[in-house]
C-alpha positions in Angstrom: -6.1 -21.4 62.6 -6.3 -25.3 63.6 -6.6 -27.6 60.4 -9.0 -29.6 62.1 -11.4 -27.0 62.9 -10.7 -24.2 59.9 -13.1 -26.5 58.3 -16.4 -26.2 60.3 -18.0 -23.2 59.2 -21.3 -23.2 57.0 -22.1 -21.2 54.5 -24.4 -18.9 56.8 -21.5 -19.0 58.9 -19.7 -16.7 55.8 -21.7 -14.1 55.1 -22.3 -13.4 58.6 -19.0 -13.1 59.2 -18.4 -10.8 55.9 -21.1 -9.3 57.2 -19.3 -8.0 60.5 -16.0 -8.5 58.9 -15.2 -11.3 61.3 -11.1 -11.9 61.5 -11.5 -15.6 61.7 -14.1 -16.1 59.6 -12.5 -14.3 56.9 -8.9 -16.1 57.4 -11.2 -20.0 57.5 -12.3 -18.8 53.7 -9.1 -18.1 53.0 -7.9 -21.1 54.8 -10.6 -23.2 52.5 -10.5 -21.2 48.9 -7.3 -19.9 48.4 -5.6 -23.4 46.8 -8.9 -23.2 44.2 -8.2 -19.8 43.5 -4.6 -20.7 43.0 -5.2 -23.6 40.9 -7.6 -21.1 38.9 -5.0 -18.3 38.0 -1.6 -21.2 37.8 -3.6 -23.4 35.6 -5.1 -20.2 33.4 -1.8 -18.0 32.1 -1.3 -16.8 35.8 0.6 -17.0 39.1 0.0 -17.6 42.9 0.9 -13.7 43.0 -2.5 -13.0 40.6 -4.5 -14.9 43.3 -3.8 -13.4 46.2 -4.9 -10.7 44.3 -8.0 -12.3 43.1 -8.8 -13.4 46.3 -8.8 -10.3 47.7 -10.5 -8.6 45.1 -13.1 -11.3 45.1 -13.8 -11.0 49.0 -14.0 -7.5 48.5 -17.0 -7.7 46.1 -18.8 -10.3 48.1 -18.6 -8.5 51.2 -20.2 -4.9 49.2 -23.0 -7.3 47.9 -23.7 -8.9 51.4 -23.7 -5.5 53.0 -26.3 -3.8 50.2 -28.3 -7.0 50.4 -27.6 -7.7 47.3 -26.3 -11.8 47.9 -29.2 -14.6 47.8 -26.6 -17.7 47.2 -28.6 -20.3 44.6 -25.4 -22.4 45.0 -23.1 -23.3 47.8 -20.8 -20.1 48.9 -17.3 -21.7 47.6 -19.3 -21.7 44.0 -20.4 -18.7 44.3 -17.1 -17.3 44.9 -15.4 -19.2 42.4 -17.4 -17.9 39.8 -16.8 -14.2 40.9 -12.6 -15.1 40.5 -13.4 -16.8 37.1 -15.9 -13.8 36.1 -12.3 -11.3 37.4 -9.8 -13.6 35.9 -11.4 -13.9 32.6 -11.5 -9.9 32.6 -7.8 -9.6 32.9 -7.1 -12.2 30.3 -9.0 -10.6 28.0 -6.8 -7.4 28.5 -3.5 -9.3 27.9 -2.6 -9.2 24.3 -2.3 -12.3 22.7 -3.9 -14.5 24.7 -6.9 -16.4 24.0 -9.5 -16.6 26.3 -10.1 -20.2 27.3 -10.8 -21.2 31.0 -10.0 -24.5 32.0 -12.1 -24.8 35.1 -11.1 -26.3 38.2 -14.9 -26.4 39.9 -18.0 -25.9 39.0 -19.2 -22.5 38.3 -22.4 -20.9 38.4 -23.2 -17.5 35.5 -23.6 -14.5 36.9 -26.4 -11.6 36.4 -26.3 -9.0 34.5 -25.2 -6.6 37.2 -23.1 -8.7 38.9 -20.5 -9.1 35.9 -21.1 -5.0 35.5 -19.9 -4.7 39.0 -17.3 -6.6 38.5 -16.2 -4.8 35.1 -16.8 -1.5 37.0 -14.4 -2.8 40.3 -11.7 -4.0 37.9 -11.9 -0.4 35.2 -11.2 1.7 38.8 -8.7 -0.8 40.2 -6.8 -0.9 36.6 -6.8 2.8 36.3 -5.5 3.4 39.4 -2.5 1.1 38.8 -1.9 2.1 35.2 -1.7 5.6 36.7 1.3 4.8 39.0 2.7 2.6 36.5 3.8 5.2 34.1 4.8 6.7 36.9 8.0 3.7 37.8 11.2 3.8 36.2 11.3 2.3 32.8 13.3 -0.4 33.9 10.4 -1.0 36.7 8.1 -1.0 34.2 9.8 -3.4 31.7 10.2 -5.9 34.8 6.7 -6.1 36.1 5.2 -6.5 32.3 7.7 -9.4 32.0 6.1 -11.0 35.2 2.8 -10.1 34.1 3.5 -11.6 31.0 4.3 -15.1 32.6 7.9 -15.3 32.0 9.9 -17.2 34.3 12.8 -15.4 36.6 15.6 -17.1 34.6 13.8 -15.4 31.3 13.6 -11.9 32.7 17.3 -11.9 34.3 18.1 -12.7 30.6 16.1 -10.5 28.6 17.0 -7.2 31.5 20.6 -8.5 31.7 21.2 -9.0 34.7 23.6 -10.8 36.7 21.7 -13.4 38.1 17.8 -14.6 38.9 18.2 -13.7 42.8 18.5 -10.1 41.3 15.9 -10.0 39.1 13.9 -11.5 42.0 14.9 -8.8 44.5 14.1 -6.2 41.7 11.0 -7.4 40.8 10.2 -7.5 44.6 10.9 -3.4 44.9 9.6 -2.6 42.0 6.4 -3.9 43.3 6.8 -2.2 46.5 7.6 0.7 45.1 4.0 0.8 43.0 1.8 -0.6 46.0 3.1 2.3 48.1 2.2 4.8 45.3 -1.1 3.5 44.7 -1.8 3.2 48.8 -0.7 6.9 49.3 -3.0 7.8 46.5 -6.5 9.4 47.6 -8.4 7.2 45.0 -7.2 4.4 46.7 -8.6 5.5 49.6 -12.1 6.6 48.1 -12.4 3.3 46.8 -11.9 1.5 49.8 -14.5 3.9 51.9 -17.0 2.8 48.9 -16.0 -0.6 49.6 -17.0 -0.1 53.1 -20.6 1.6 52.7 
């Protein structure tokens, strides 16, 4: 997408295009909200990894409440969305042990309703046990390497800890290892029942 024009879309201009699922229109709010997403999970105990994942976790709950009518923005869309990734993020913090949950924001946010944060909560609890199942199911060495990331340790700190012979390994492990539990979760027939839900 041009730079110069990425930037021209209103707000109407992004549920409609949720709406239909519009390619470009859904690569402009990436274009346009990823960095505040980033700055959101780097600046909050997290990594650009976690919001790629928020992202898409985030468009994927905006687009169900566009399609069951349930969106009337009271705010511009890119605060609206930012305060469905805070709402996410703030749930996963709160599942890491040891952390204390403090936001420091990075835009201005708007509270959500009642059953917007229990839609959330209900997304995240099926996502969450759908990945803890395949989880268990990685080699302990697997699993010791993704909690480490998780955990926000650095590469150097991991190749350390696992012993290994240098960070470019512990990368390229950490990098299967991933792999490795996307393609168990994909092949799993949850995963795909949630994503028809996500598409009624």
């Amino acid at each position: 997408m041009n730079k110069r024009t990425r930037f021209l879309y209103s707000d109407k201009d992004y549920l409609d295009g949720l709406k239909t699922r519009d390619s470009e229109i859904i690569t402009a709010i990436y274009y346009n909200h990823i960095d505040l997403v980033k700055n959101l999970a780097v600046k909050n105990s997290g990594n650009e990894e976690d919001a790629e994942d928020l992202f898409q976790d985030a468009i994927i709950i905006t687009y169900k409440k566009i399609v069951n009518e349930e969106l009337e923005l009271t705010s511009t869309f890119r605060t609206f969305f930012y305060s469905i990734c805070r709402n996410l993020w703030l749930q996963r913090l709160s599942k890491r042990p040891g952390k204390v949950i403090d936001i420091a924001d990075v835009e201005e946010y708007v509270p959500l309703s009642d059953s917007q944060e229990y839609e959330i909560h209900d997304e995240s609890e099926n996502r969450e046990r759908l990945y803890l199942k395949h989880f268990g199911k990685l080699s302990s060495d697997c699993q010791k390497i993704l909690k480490h990331f998780a955990e926000g340790k650095s590469v150097r700190e991991i190749a350390q800890i696992m012993r290994y012979k240098s960070e470019d390994y512990a990368k390229s492990r950490k990098y299967q290892c991933k792999e490795n539990l996307k393609k168990r979760i994909k092949n799993d027939p949850l995963y795909k029942e949630l994503l028809d839900n996500e598409e009624e």
